[in-house]
PLY file of the C-alpha trace (Angstrom):
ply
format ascii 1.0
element vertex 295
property float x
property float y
property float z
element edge 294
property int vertex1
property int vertex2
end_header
-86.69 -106.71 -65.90
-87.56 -108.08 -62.68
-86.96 -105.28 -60.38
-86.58 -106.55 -56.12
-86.92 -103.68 -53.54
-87.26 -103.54 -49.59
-90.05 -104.59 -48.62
-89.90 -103.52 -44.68
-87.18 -105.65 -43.68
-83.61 -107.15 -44.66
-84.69 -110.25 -46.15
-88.02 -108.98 -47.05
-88.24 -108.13 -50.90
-91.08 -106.30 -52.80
-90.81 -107.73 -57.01
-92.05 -105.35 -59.65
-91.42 -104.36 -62.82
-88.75 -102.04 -64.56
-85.74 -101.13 -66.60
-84.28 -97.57 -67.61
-86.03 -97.62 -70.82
-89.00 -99.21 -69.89
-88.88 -96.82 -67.25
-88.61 -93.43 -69.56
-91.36 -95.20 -71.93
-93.63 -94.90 -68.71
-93.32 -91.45 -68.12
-93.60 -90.31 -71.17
-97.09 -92.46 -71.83
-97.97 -90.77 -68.50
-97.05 -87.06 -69.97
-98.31 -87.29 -73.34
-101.47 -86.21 -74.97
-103.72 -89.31 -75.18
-103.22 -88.65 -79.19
-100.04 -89.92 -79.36
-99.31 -93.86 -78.92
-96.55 -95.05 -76.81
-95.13 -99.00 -77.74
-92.40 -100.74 -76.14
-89.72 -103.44 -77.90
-87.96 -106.04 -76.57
-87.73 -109.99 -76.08
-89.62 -111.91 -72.98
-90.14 -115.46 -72.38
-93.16 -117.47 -71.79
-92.96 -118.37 -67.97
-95.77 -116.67 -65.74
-93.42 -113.87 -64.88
-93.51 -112.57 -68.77
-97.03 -112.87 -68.47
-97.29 -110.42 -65.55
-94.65 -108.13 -67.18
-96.46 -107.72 -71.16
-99.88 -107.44 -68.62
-98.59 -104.65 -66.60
-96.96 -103.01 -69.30
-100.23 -103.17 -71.32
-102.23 -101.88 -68.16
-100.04 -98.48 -68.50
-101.16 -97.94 -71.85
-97.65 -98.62 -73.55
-98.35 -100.73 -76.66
-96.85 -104.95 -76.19
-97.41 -105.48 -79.90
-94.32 -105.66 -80.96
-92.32 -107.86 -78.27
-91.04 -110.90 -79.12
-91.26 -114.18 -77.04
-88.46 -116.49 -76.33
-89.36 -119.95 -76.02
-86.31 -121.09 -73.40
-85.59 -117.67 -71.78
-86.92 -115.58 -69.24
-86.70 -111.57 -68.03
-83.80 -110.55 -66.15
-83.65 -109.67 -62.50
-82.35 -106.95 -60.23
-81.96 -106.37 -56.80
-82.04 -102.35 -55.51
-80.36 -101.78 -52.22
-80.46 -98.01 -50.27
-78.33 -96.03 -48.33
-79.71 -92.35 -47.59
-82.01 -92.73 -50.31
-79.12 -93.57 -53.02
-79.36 -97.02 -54.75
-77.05 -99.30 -55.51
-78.03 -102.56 -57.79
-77.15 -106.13 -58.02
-77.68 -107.94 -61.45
-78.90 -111.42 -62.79
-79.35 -111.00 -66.53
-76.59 -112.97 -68.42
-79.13 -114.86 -69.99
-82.15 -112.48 -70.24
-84.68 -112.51 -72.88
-83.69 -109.51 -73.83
-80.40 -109.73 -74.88
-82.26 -111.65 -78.25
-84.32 -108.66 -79.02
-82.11 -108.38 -82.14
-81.91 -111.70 -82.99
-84.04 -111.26 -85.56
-83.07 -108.09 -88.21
-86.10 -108.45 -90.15
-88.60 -108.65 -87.02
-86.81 -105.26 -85.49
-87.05 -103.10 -89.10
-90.67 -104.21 -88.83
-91.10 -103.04 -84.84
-89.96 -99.31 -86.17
-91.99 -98.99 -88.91
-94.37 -96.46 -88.33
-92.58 -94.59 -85.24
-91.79 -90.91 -85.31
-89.58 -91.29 -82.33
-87.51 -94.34 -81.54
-85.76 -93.63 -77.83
-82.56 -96.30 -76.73
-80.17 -96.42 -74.11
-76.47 -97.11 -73.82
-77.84 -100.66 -71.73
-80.17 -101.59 -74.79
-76.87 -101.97 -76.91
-74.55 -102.80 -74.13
-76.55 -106.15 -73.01
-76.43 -107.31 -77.08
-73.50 -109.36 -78.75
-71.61 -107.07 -81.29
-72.97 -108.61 -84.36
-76.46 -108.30 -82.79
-75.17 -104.61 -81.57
-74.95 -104.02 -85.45
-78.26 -105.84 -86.42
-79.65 -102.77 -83.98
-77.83 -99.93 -85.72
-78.99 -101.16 -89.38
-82.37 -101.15 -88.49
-82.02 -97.73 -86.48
-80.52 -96.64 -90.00
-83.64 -97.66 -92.04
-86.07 -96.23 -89.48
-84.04 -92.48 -89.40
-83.32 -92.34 -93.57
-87.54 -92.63 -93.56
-87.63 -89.95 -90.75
-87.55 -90.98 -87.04
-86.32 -88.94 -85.00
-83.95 -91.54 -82.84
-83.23 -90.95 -79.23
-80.14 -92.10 -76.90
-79.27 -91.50 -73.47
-75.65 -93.04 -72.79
-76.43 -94.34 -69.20
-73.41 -95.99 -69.34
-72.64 -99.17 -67.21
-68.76 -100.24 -67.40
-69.92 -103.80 -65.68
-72.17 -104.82 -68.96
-69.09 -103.93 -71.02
-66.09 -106.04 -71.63
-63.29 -103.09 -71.34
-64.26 -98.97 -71.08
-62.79 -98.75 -74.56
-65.40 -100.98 -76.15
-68.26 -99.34 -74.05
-67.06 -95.98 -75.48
-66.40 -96.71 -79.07
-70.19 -98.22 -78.78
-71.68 -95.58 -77.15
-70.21 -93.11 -79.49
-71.40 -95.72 -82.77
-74.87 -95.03 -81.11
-74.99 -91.02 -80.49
-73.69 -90.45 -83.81
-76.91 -91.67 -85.23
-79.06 -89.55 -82.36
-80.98 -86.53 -83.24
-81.41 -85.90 -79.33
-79.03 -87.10 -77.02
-79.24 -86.82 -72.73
-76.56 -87.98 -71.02
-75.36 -87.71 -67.43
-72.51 -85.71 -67.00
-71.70 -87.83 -63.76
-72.01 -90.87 -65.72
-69.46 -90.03 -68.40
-66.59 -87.52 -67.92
-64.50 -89.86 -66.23
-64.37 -92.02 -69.40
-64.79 -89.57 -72.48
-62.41 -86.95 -70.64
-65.02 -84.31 -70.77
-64.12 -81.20 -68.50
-67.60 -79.87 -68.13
-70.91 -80.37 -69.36
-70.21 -77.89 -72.11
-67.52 -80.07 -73.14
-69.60 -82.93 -73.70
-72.17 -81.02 -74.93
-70.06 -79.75 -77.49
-68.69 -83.28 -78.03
-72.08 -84.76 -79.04
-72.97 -82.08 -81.07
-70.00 -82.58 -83.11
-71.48 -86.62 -84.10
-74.02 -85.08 -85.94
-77.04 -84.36 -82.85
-79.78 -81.49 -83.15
-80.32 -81.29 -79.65
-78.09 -82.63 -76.53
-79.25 -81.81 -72.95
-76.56 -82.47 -70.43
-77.83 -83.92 -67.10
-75.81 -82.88 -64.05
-76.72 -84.75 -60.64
-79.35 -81.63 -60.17
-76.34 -78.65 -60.50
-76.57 -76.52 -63.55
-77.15 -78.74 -67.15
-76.42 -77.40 -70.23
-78.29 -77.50 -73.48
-77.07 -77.43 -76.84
-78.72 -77.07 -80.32
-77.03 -75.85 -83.44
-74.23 -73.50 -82.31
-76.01 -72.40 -79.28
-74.80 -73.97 -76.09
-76.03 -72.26 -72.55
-76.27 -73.31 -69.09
-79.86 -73.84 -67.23
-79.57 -72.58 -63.63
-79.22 -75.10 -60.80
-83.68 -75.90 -60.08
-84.97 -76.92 -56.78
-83.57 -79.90 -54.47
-85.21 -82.06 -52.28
-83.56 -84.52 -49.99
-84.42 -88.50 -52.35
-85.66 -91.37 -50.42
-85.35 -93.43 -53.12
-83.20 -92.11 -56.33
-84.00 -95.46 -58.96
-85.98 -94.17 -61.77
-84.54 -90.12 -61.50
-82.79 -89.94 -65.07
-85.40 -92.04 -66.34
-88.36 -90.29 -65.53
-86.47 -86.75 -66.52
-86.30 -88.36 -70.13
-89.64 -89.37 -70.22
-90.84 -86.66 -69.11
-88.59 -84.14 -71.47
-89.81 -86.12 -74.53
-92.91 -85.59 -73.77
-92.57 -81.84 -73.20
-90.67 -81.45 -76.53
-93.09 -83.89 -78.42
-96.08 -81.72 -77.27
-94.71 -78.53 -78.27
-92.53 -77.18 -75.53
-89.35 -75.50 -75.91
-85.86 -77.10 -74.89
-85.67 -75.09 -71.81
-89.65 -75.67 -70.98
-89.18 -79.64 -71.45
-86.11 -79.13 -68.77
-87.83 -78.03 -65.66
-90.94 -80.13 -66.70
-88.60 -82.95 -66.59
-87.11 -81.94 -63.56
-90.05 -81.52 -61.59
-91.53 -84.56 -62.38
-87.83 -86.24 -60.85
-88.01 -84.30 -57.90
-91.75 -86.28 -57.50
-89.87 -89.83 -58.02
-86.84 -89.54 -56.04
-89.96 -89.15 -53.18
-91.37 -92.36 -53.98
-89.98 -96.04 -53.77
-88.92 -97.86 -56.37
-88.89 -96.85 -60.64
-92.03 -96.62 -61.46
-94.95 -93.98 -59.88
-98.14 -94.67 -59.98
-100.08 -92.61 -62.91
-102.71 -91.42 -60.65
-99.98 -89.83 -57.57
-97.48 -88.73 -60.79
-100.72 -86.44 -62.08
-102.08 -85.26 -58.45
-99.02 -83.33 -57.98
-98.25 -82.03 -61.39
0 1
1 2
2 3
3 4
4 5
5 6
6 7
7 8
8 9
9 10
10 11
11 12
12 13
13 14
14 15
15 16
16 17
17 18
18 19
19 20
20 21
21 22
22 23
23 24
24 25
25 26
26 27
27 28
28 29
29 30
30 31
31 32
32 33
33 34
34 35
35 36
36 37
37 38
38 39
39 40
40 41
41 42
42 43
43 44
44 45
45 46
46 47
47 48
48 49
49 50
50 51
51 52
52 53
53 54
54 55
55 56
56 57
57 58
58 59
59 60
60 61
61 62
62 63
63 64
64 65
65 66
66 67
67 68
68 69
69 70
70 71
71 72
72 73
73 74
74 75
75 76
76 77
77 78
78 79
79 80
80 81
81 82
82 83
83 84
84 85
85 86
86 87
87 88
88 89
89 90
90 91
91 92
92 93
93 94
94 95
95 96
96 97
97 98
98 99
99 100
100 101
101 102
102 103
103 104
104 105
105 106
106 107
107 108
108 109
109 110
110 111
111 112
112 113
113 114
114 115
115 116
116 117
117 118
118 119
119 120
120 121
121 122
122 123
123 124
124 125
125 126
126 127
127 128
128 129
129 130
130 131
131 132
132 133
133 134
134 135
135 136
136 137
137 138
138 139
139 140
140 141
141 142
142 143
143 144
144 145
145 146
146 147
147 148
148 149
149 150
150 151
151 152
152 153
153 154
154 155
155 156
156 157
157 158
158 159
159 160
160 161
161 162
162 163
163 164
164 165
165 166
166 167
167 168
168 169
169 170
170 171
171 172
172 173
173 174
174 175
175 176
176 177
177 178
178 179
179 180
180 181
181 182
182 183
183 184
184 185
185 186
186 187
187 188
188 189
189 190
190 191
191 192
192 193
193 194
194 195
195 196
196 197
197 198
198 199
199 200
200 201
201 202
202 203
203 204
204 205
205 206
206 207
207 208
208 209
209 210
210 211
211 212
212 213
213 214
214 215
215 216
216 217
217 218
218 219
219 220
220 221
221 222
222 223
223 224
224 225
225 226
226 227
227 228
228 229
229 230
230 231
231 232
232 233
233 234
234 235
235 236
236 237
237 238
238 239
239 240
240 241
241 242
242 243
243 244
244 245
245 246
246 247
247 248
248 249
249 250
250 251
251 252
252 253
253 254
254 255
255 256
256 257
257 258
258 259
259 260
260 261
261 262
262 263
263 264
264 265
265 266
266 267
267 268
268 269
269 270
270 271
271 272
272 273
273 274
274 275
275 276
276 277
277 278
278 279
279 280
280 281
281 282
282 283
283 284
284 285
285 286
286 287
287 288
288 289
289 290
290 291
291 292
292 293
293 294
């Protein structure tokens, strides 16, 4: 997407690039060993804004091959807006690009082939039409019976949904085909009744996940695997400017602990640490070069 951010004054507005999941693929291209390719899926258009976007996502290293062009539509836009370094968002993407990614079954099984790890979000299924919705899930199907591992953090967003019950049912459709799942705690108690993070971790773990780490707005997560379920002590604070892009870059970063060979707990405060670097900076995405200087 599009992503507008102050720019030094009220009506001043900075444009860039971003999106939760192109957000996590960005980390995690920044984290991992230059062995291991990173490629990004979705649907642009052909206006000069597309352009920019499949250049600058090229630029990071993140592989364009795969995205799709729409001939009459364009990227979607969104509008960040801060109060004591929290963010609030405003939305134009009714008619994104995006929402086509699945248009096309055949074109998506293709895009997998090949991946060891497939990562999606609760907004990658929430911005597609139901049919297309399933058109996603079949070809997640064929990609994990030939061995991906598949990804999925909930970030739920009741505004993309047509009623809580459909966002639920759909975000539970999606987990139960997740080997690793990271939702918020924050984000989802309210709606799937959950009493505590061990709750929901116990929740996903019954859908069929391997591993479940349970975010918790920086208190005490919990992580699950198998029967084992334990809580990660509360890890250092800092006070945000600027908190677009935490969860995001705590998922990139995570996968790209695990992928490389850490342990669960390991991938955690790497993930963790790397937030507490981008809640400091403005805006979703930081800069390759500052993200390494203070790692």
């Amino acid at each position: 997407m599009i992503e507008l951010s102050g720019g030094g004054g009220p009506d001043l507005w900075r444009s860039g690039f971003a999106g939760d999941t192109l957000n996590t693929a960005w980390y995690a291209r920044a984290l991992l060993p230059s062995s291991w390719s990173v490629d990004y899926d979705t649907c642009v258009g052909t206006d000069p804004l597309s352009d920019r976007l499949l250049a600058f996502i090229a630029s990071a290293g993140i592989g364009t091959q795969s995205i799709v062009r729409h001939p009459s539509r364009a990227p979607g836009l969104y509008m960040i807006e801060l109060k004591d370094g929290e963010r609030s968002f405003t939305y134009w993407r009714d008619s994104s690009a995006a929402r086509t990614l699945a248009d096309d079954p055949q074109r998506l099984k293709a895009a997998f082939d090949g991946a060891d790890v497939i990562y999606f979000s609760g907004i990658t299924i929430a911005i597609l039409a139901p049919d297309r919705r399933q058109a996603l899930f079949d070809a997640l199907d064929a990609a994990k019976r030939r061995g991906a591992r598949l990804v999925f953090d909930p970030n739920l967003r009741p505004r993309l949904w047509p009623s809580a019950d459909a966002m639920c049912r759909a975000t539970t459709a999606a987990a139960a085909r997740a080997s690793i799942l990271l939702p918020s705690f924050d984000d989802e108690a309210a709606f799937f009744g959950d009493r505590s993070p061990k709750d929901m971790a116990k929740r996903y773990l019954a859908l069929g996940a391997d591993e479940v780490l349970v975010k918790n707005g920086g208190a005490e997560m919990v992580l699950a695997s198998g029967s084992a379920i334990r809580e990660l002590p509360a890890m250092e604070s800092v006070t945000p400017v600027d908190t677009t892009g935490a969860g995001d870059s705590f998922n990139g970063s995570y996968l790209a602990a695990r992928l490389a060979g850490a342990e669960p707990e390991e991938a955690a405060r790497k993930g963790h640490k790397v937030a507490m670097q981008v809640v400091m900076h403005r805006g979703a995405l930081m800069p390759f070069d500052a993200l390494k200087a203070v790692l």
